[in-house]
C-alpha distance (Angstrom), angle and dihedral (degrees) to the residues before:
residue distance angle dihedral
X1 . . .
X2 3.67 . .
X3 3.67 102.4 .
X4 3.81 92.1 60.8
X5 3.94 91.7 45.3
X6 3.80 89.7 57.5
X7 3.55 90.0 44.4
X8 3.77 87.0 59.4
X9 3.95 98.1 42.7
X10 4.05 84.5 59.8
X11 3.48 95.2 48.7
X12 3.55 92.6 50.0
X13 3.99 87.3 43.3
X14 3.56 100.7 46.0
X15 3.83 93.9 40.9
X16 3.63 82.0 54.6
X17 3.80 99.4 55.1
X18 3.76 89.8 41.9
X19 4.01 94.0 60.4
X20 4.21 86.5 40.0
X21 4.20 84.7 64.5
X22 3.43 94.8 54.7
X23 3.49 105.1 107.2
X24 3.53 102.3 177.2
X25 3.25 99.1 65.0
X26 3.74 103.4 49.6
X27 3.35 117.1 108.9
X28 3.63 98.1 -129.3
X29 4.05 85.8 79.6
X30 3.80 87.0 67.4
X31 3.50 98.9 77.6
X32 3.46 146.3 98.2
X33 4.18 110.0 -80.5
X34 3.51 122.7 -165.0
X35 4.38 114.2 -159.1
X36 3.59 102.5 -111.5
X37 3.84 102.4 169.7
X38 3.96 139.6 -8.6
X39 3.85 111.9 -148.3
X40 3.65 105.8 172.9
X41 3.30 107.2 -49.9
X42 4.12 90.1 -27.7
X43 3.78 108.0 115.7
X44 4.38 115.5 -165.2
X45 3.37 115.3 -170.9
X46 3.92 128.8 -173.7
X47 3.74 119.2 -144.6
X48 4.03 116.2 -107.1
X49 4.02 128.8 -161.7
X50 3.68 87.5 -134.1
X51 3.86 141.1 33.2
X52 3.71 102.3 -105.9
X53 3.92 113.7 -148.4
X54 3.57 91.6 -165.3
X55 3.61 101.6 49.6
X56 3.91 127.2 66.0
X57 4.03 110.9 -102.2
X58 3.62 155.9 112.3
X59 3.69 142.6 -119.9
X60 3.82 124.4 -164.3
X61 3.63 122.3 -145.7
X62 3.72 124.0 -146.7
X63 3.90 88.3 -128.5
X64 3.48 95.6 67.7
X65 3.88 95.0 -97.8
X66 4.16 118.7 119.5
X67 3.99 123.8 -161.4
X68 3.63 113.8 -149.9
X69 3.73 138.0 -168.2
X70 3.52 107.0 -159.5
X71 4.11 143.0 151.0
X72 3.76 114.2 -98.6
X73 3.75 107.3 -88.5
X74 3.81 107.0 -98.7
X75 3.59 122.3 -117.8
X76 3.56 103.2 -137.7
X77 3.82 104.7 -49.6
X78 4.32 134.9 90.8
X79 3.32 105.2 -110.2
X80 3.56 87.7 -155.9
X81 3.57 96.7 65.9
X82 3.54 103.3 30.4
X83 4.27 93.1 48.2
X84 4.00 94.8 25.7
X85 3.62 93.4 161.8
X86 4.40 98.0 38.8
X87 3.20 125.1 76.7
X88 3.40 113.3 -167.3
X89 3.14 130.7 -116.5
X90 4.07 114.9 -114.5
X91 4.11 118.3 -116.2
X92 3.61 124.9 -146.7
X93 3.72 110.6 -112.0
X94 4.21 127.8 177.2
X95 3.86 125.6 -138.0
X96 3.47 150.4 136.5
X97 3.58 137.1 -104.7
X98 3.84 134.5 -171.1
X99 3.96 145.4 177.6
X100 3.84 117.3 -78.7
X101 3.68 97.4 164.8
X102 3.82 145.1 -20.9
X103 4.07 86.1 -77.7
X104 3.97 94.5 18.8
X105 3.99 130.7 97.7
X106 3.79 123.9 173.6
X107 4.07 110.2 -151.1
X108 3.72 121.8 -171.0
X109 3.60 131.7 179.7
X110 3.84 113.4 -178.0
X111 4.04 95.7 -152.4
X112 3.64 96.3 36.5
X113 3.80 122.2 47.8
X114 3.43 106.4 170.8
X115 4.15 94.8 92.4
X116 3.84 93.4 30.9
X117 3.41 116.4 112.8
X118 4.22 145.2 61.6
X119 4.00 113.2 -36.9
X120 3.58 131.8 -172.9
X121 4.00 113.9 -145.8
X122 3.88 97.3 -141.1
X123 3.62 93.5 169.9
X124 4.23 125.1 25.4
X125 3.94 111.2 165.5
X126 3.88 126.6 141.5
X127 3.73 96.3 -86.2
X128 3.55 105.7 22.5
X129 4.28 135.2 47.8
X130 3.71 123.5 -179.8
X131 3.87 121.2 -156.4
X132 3.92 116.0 -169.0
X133 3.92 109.6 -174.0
X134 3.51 118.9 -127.4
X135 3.72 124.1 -137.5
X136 4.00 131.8 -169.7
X137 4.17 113.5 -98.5
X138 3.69 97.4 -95.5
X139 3.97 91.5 50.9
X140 3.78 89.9 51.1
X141 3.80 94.3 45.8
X142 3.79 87.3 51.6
X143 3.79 91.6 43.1
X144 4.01 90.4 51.3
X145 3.48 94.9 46.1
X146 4.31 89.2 57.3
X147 3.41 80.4 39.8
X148 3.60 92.2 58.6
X149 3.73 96.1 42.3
X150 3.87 97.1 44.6
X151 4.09 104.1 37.9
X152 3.68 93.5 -115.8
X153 4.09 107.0 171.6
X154 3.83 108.7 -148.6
């Protein structure tokens, strides 16, 4: 009688921890996020009361839709060295995001590509959300070999 009672306490248990590691559905993600730094391809946001038109960010909605304040998508130049002393202000864009995996999100705005694609929410906390952008194997082989050749931390 005890040895299927234990087997039920760890189901329950590790059921339990299983659901607490899925990070796309926690309801911290839908809130508002406010671009705090860009490290290769890492994106840290800091929660914000308010959606800030003026600042870059992005808010997730529970219906699948995401709001996003972000710079024009470049056409082929660094905006930090070609503008060095603009920054530029954010534009509102409209898209959609949806579960991949546990730790996955897709995002995909149709006017605006430069935050579309696959991320991986390394970090999700009350204050602070880390997004690292996912690429296919052939990107990331070229991306470590620059990487390599340039001293690029990830």
């Amino acid at each position: 009688m005890k040895k299927p009672m234990y087997a039920v306490l760890f189901s329950i248990f590790s059921i339990g921890f299983v659901k607490s590691q899925d990070r796309t559905s926690n309801p911290l993600l839908l809130q508002n996020w406010k671009l705090n730094k860009l490290d290769t391809y890492i994106y840290t946001y800091e929660v914000q009361d308010s959606f800030d038109t003026k600042t870059p960010g992005i808010k997730f909605n529970k219906n699948g839709k995401v709001t996003g304040n972000l710079s024009k998508a470049t056409s082929g130049y660094d905006i930090k060295t070609d503008l060095p002393n603009k920054t530029p202000k954010p534009e509102r864009y409209l898209g959609s995001w949806k579960k991949v995996s546990n730790s996955t999100i897709a995002i995909a705005f149709s006017s605006n590509t430069s935050m579309t694609g696959t991320f991986i929410i390394s970090k999700l906390n009350s204050h602070e959300l880390k997004l690292k952008k996912v690429f296919s194997a052939d990107i990331e082989k070229k991306l470590d070999s620059i990487r390599r050749t340039k001293d690029i931390s990830y």
